[in-house]
C-alpha distance (Angstrom), angle and dihedral (degrees) to the residues before:
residue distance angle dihedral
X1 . . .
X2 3.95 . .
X3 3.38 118.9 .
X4 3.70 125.6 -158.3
X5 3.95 112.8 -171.8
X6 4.29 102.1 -170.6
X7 3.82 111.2 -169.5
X8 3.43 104.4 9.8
X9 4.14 146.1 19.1
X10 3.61 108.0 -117.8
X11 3.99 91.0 145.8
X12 3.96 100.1 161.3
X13 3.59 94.2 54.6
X14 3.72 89.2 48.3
X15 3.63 94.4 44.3
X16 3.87 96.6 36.1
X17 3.72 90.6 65.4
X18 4.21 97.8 34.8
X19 3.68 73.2 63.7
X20 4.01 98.7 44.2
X21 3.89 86.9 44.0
X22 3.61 106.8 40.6
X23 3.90 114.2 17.6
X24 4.11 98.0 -175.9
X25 3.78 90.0 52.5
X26 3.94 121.7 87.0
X27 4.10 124.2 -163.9
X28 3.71 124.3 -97.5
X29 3.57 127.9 -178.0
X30 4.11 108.6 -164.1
X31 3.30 129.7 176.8
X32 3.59 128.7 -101.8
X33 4.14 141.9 7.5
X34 3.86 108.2 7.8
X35 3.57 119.9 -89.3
X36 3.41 154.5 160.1
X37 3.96 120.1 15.8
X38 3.85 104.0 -21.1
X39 3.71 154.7 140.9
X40 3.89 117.6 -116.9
X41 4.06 101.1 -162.7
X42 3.61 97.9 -178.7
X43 4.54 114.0 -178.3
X44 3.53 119.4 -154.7
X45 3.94 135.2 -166.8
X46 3.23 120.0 -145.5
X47 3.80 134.7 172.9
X48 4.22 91.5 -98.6
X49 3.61 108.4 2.9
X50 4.20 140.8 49.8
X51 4.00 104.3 -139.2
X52 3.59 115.9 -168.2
X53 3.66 118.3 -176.1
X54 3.69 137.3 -165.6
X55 3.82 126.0 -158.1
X56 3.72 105.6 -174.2
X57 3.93 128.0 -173.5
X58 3.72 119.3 -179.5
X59 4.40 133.1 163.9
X60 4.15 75.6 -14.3
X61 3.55 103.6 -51.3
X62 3.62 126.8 118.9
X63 3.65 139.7 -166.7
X64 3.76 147.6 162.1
X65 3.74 137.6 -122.7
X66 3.67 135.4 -176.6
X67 3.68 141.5 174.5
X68 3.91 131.5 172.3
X69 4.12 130.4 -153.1
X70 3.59 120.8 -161.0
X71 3.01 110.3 -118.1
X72 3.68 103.2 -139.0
X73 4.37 82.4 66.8
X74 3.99 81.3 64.3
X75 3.94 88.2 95.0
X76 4.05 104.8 157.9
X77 3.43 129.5 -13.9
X78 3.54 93.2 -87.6
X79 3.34 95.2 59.8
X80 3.45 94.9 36.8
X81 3.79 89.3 58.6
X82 3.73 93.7 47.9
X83 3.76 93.1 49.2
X84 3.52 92.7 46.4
X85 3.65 99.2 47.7
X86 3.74 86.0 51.8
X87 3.94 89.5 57.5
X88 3.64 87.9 60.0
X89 3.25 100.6 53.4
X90 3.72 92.8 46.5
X91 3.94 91.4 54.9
X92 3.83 86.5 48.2
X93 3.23 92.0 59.4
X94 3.33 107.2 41.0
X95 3.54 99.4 60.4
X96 3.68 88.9 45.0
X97 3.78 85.9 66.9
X98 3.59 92.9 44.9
X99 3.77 87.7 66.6
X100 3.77 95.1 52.9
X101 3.25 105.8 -94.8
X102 3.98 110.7 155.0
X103 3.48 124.2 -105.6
X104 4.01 116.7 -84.3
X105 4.30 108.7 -143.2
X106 3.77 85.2 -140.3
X107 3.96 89.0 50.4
X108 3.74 106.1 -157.2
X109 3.46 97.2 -34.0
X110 4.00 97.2 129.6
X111 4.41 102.5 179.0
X112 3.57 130.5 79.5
X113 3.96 100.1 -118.6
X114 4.12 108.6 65.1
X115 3.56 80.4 157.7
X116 3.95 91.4 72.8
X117 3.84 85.0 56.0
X118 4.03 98.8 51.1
X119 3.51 98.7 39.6
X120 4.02 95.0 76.1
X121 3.91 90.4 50.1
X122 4.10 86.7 56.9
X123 3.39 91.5 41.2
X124 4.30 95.4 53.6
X125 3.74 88.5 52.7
X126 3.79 103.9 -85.3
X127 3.88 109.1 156.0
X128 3.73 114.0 -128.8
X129 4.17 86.8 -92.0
X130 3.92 98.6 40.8
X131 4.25 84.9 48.8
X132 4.17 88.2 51.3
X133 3.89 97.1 44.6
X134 3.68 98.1 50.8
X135 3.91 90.2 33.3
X136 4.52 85.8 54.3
X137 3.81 83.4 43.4
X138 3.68 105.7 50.2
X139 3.65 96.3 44.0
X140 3.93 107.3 16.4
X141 3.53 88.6 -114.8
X142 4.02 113.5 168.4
X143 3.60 108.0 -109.1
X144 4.00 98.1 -122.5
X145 4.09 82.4 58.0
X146 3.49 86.8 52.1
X147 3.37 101.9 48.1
X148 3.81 91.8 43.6
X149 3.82 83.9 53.0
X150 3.84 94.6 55.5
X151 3.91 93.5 46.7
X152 4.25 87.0 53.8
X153 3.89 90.2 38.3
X154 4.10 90.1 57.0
X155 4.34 86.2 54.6
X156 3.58 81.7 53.6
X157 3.69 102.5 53.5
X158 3.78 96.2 40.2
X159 3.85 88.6 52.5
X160 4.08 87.6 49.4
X161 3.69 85.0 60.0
X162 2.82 93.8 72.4
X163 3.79 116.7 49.2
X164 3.69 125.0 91.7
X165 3.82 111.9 -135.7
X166 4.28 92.5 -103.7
X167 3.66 91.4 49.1
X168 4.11 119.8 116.8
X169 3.71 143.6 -176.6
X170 4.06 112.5 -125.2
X171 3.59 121.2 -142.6
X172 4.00 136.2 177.8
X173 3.60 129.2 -174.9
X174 3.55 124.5 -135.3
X175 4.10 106.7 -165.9
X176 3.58 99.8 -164.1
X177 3.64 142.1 97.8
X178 3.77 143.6 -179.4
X179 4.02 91.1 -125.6
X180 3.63 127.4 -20.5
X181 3.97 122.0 -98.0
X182 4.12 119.5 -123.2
X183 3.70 85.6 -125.7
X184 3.80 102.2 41.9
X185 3.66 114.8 109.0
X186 4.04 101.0 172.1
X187 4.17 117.5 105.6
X188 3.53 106.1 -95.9
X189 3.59 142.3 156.4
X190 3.36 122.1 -135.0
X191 3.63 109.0 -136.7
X192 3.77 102.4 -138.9
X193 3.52 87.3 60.8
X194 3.69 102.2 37.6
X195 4.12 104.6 29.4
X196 3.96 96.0 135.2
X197 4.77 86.1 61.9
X198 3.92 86.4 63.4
X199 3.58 98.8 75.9
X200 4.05 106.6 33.3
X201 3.92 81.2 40.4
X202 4.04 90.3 53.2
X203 4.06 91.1 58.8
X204 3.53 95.3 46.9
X205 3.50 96.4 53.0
X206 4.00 91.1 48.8
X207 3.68 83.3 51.1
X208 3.88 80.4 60.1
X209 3.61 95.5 47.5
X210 3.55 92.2 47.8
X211 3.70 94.9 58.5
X212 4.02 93.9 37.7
X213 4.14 88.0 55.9
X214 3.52 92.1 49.7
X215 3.68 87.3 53.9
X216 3.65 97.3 51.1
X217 3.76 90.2 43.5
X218 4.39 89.4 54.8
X219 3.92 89.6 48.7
X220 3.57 106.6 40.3
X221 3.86 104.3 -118.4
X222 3.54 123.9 158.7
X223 3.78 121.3 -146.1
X224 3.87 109.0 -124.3
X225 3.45 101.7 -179.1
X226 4.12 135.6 -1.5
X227 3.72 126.0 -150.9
X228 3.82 131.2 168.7
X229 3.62 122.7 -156.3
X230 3.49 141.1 169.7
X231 3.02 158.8 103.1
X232 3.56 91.1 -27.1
X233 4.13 115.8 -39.2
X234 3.87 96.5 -162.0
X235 4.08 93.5 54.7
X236 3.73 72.9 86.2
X237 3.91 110.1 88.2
X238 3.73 126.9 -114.0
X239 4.10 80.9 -98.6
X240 3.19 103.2 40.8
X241 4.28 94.5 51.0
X242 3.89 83.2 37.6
X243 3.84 89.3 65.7
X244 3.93 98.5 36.2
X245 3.83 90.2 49.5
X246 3.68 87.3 42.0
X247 3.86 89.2 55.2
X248 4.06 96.9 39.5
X249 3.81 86.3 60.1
X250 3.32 108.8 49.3
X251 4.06 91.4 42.1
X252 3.93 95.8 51.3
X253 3.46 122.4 46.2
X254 3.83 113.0 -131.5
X255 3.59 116.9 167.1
X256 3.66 89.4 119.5
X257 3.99 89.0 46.6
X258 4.02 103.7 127.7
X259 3.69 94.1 -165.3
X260 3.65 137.9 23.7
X261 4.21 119.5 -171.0
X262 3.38 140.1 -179.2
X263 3.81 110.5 -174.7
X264 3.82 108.2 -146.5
X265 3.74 103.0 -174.1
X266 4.14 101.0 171.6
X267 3.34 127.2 53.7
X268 3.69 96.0 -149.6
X269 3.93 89.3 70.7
X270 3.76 94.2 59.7
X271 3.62 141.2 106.4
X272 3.47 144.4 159.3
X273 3.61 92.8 -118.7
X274 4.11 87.4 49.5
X275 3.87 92.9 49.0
X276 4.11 87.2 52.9
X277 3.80 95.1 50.4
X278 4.13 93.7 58.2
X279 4.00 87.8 43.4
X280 3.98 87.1 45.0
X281 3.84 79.8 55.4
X282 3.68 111.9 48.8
X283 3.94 95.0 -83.7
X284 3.84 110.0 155.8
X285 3.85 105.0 149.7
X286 3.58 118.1 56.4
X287 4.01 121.7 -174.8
X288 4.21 110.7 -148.8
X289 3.60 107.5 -175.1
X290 3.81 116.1 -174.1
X291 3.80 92.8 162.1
X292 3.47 85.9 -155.5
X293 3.87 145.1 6.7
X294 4.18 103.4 -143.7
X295 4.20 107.1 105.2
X296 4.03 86.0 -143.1
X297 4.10 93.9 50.4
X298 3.66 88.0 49.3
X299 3.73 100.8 46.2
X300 4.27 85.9 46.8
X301 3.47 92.6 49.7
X302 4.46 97.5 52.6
X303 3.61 93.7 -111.4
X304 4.33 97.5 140.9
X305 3.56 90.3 -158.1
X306 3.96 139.5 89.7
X307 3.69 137.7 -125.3
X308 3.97 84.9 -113.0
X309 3.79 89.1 62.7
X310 3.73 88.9 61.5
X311 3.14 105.6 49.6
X312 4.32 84.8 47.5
X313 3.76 88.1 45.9
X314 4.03 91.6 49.6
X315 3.86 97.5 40.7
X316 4.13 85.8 53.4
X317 3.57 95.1 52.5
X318 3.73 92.0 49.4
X319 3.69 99.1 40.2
X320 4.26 83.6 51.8
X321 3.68 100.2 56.4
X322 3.84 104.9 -102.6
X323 4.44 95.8 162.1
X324 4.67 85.9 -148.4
X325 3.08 134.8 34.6
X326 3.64 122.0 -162.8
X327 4.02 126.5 -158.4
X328 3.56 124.3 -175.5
X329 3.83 125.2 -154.2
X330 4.18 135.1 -166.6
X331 3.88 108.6 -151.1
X332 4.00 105.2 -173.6
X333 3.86 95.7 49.0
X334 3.67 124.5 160.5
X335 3.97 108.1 -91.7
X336 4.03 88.7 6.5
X337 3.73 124.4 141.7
X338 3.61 133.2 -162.2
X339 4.01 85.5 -121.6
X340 3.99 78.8 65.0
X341 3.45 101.9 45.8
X342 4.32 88.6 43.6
X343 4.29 82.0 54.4
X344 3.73 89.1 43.8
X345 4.01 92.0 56.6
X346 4.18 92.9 41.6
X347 3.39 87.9 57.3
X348 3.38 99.8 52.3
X349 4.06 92.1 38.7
X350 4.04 70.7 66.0
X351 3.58 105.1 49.1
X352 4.02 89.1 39.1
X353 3.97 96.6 -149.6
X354 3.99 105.2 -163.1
X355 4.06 84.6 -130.7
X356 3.76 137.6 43.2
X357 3.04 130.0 -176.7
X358 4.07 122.3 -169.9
X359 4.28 115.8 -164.2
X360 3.32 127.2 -173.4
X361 4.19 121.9 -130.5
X362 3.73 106.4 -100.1
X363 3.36 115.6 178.9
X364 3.17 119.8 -143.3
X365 4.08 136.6 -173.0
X366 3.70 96.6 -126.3
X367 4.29 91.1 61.2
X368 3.62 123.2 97.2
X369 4.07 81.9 -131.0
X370 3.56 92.9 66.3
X371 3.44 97.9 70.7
X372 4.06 96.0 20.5
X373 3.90 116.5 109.4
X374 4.20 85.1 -116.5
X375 4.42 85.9 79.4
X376 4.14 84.6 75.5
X377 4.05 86.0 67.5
X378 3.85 98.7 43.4
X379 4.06 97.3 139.3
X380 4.19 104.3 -111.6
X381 3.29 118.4 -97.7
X382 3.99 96.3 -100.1
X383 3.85 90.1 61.9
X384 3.75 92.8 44.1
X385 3.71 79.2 52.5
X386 3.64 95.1 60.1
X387 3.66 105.3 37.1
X388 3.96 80.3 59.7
X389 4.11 94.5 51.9
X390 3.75 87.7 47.1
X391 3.54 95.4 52.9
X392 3.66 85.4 53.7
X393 3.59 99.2 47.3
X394 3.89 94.5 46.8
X395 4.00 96.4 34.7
X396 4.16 86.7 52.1
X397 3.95 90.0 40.3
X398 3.68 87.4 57.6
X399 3.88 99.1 49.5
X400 3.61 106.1 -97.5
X401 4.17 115.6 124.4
X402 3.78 126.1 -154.6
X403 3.80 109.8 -105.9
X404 3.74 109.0 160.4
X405 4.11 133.4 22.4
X406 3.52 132.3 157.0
X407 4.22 131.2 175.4
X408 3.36 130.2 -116.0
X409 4.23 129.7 -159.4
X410 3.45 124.3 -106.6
X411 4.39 84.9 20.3
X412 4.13 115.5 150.4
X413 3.73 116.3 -85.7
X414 3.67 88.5 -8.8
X415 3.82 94.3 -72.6
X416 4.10 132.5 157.2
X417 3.63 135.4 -128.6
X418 3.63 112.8 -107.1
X419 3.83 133.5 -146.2
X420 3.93 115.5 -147.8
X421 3.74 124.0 -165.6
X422 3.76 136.5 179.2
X423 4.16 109.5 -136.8
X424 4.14 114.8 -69.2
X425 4.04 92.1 16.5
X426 3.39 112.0 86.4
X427 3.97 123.3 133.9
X428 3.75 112.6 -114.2
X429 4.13 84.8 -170.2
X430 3.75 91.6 59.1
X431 3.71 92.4 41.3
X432 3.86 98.4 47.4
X433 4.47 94.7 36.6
X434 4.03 81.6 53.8
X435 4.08 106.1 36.8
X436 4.40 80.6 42.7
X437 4.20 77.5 -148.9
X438 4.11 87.1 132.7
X439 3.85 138.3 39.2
X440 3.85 118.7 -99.8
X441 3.57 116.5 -158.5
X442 4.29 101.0 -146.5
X443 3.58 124.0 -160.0
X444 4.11 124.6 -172.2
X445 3.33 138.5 31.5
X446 3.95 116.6 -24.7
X447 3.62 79.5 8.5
X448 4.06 105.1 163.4
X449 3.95 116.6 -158.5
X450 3.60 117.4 -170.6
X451 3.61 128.1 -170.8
X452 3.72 127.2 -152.4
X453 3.63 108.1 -136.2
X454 3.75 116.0 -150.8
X455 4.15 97.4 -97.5
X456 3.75 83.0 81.6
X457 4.05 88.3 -115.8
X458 3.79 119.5 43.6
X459 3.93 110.2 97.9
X460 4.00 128.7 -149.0
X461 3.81 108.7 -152.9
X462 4.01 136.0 -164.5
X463 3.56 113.4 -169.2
X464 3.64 118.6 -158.7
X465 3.88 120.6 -149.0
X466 3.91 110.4 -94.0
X467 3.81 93.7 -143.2
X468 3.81 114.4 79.0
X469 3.89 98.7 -134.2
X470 3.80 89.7 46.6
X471 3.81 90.3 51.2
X472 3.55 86.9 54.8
X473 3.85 93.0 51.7
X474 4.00 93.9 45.6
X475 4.16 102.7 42.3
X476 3.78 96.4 90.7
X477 3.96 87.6 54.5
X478 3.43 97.5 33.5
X479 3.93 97.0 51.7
X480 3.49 96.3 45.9
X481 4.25 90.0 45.4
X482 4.28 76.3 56.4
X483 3.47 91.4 51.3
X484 3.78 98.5 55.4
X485 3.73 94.8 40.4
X486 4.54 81.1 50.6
X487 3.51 91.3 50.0
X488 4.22 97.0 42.6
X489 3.80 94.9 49.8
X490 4.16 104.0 40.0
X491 4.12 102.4 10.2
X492 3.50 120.2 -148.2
X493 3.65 127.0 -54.0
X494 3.91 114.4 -109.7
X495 3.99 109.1 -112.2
């Protein structure tokens, strides 16, 4: 589709809901007099309001939107931007639905943290109702997303209560795996191909840790909660985590550390012996993700383990003290069923995890899947629709409460992944990575720190390199780029 942006250049917006709106179309931005299919987002100044407009002509159809800021809202640039780019999207959007096209349940609500918008409505005073009307209103939300927005958006504020402003999440990144999954889209190496990158990849990332602790140390953070990902963390060896763990501990100080958790997502990485070390450690949280509990869904998907191994892996973790469990879960598998997904959720009504946590396929270029034969039996997205409302129903009729969600692109029927918890065992981690209301201090490859700047909402960011080699090649920049950023936002403590 052509896009013509008149009076300013606010691109992502414009493209972010092209996108949203109309998935097989890509942007173009030709020369000239307007033609063809296209979006006409036109700004305008005007002595008290910001009026964006959006004539839109499509399979010939057209329509009109329009949307105005005052312009005593336009505070800094910042904001100015952010409001702004919002106004686009809204006039996008609106003349989309003026030429029929059906109603979205996210609305025009384009970013993967709704949360971040429903949180200052609670926070003002809104009642749970008042926060869900204007929330539908302002963004044509549906109102069960709304309401399941306001029940996650409450975990977030009574975790926010908590944090002191020098407090941070910890996370480490583990790029390994046993064997890669057909829907997995993160760089990782898969360890029976790449064995001899565990060890020289283990020092360098100590060297990281190292220099990260130090930092912490000089500014007076506090790490609130620790949580490595991956990849896979238990690809490592019982040694080889023994002597990372070892390291992490002794570099960062966390006595005041709240929660401590390894995920642990294949069963064919664990051991007794393995599951000991992280307890030995501080480990209280550990994250089991079968994804599914069919033999045949399993075996499609590359996962070299059984059902059996689950259940083993699960019983171990309980019988060894772990205080949460975590399980993960796909609805909108290739081949899956909602009679799989309704199994799924009995069984682990059963096993009574402390944590759930349902995702949504999104499929995504990088994954073997997305070009693999397997796509052609993606469920539609009707049934993905209902495996998702019946994990609701049964997860909620069982006690557990949504605390966390987030979106992802390119996710079936435009769902979200959601975060289950029974009472007292929530994840602060999950909450505060997603919500992006505290600094997380990253370490790895495709590591993302973020720091909280002291408006409450601007973020800092240091992205490392996804791709192990590259990560290698960047740290020494990329540390010292964290440092500065460290330093500028909290200064260094007096000694």
């Amino acid at each position: 589709m052509n896009l013509y942006l008149i009076g300013h250049d606010y691109r992502y917006a414009a493209e972010q809901m092209l996108l949203t709106l109309f998935p097989d179309e890509r942007p173009e931005y030709p020369d000239g007099r307007p033609t063809g299919d296209r979006a006409e987002l036109r700004l305008m100044s005007g002595t008290k309001v910001t009026t964006v407009t959006c004539v839109l002509v499509y399979h010939g159809q057209t329509a009109n939107g329009r949307t105005s800021v005052p312009n005593g809202e336009l505070t800094d640039p910042a904001e100015t931007d952010r409001r702004l780019q919002g106004a686009v999207k809204r006039a996008f959007y609106r003349a989309a639905m003026g030429i029929g096209l059906p109603h979205r349940p996210w609305g025009m609500l384009t970013g993967v943290r709704p949360g971040k918008l429903m949180t200052p409505l609670l926070a003002q005073g809104l009642n749970d109702a008042q926060a869900a009307r204007q929330f539908e209103r302002q963004y044509d939300v549906s109102p069960a997303r709304a309401d399941l927005v306001v029940r996650t958006a409450h975990a977030t504020l009574r975790a926010m209560e908590s944090l002191g402003s020098k407090d941070v999440c910890l996370y480490v990144g583990i790029p390994f795996c046993p064997t890669r999954c057909a829907y997995c889209s993160f760089v990782s190496q898969s360890v029976e191909k790449s064995l001899g990158l565990v060890e020289p990849y283990l020092e360098v990332l100590c060297r990281e840790i190292t220099d990260a602790a130090q930092m912490v140390r000089e500014t007076g953070l506090r790490i609130k909660s620790f949580y490595m990902g991956g990849g896979t963390p238990t690809t490592l060896s019982a040694r080889q985590m023994d002597r990372l763990l070892t390291h992490l501990n002794r570099s960062f100080d966390l006595s005041g550390c709240a929660e401590y958790c390894i995920e642990a997502g294949r069963p064919d990485t664990i051991t007794r012996e393995k599951l000991q070390v992280l307890l030995d450690h501080g480990a209280d949280r550990i994250s089991v993700n079968p994804q599914t509990l069919q033999q045949h869904l399993l075996d499609a998907l590359g996962r070299r383990h059984s059902v059996e191994a689950i259940y083993t892996m699960y019983e171990n973790c309980r019988k060894l003290g772990f205080s949460v469990i975590n399980m993960d879960f796909i609805a909108g598998l290739p081949g899956q069923t909602v009679a799989d997904m309704q199994e799924n959720m009995e069984i682990v009504c059963k096993l009574h995890p402390e944590n759930v946590t349902i995702h949504t396929l999104a499929l995504k270029k990088r994954a073997p899947l997305f070009h693999h034969e397997l796509r052609a039996s993606i469920p539609p997205a009707e049934e993905t629709g209902r495996m998702v409302r019946l994990c609701q129903s049964i997860l909620t009729g069982s006690g557990y409460v949504p605390y966390y969600m987030y979106r992802q692109k390119y996710m079936a029927a435009s769902f979200a992944n959601i975060g289950y918890a029974l009472p007292g065992s929530v994840s602060a981690y999950n909450i505060e990575m997603m919500e992006e209301r505290q600094s997380v201090l990253a370490a790895g490859p495709g590591g993302a720190t973020k720091f909280l700047c002291r408006d409450g909402h601007t973020l800092e960011k240091v992205y490392m390199p996804k791709d192990v080699d590259a990560y290698v090649q960047a740290l020494a920049e990329k540390m010292a780029q964290r440092r500065r950023l460290c330093a500028i936002i909290y200064g260094k403590e007096d000694v």
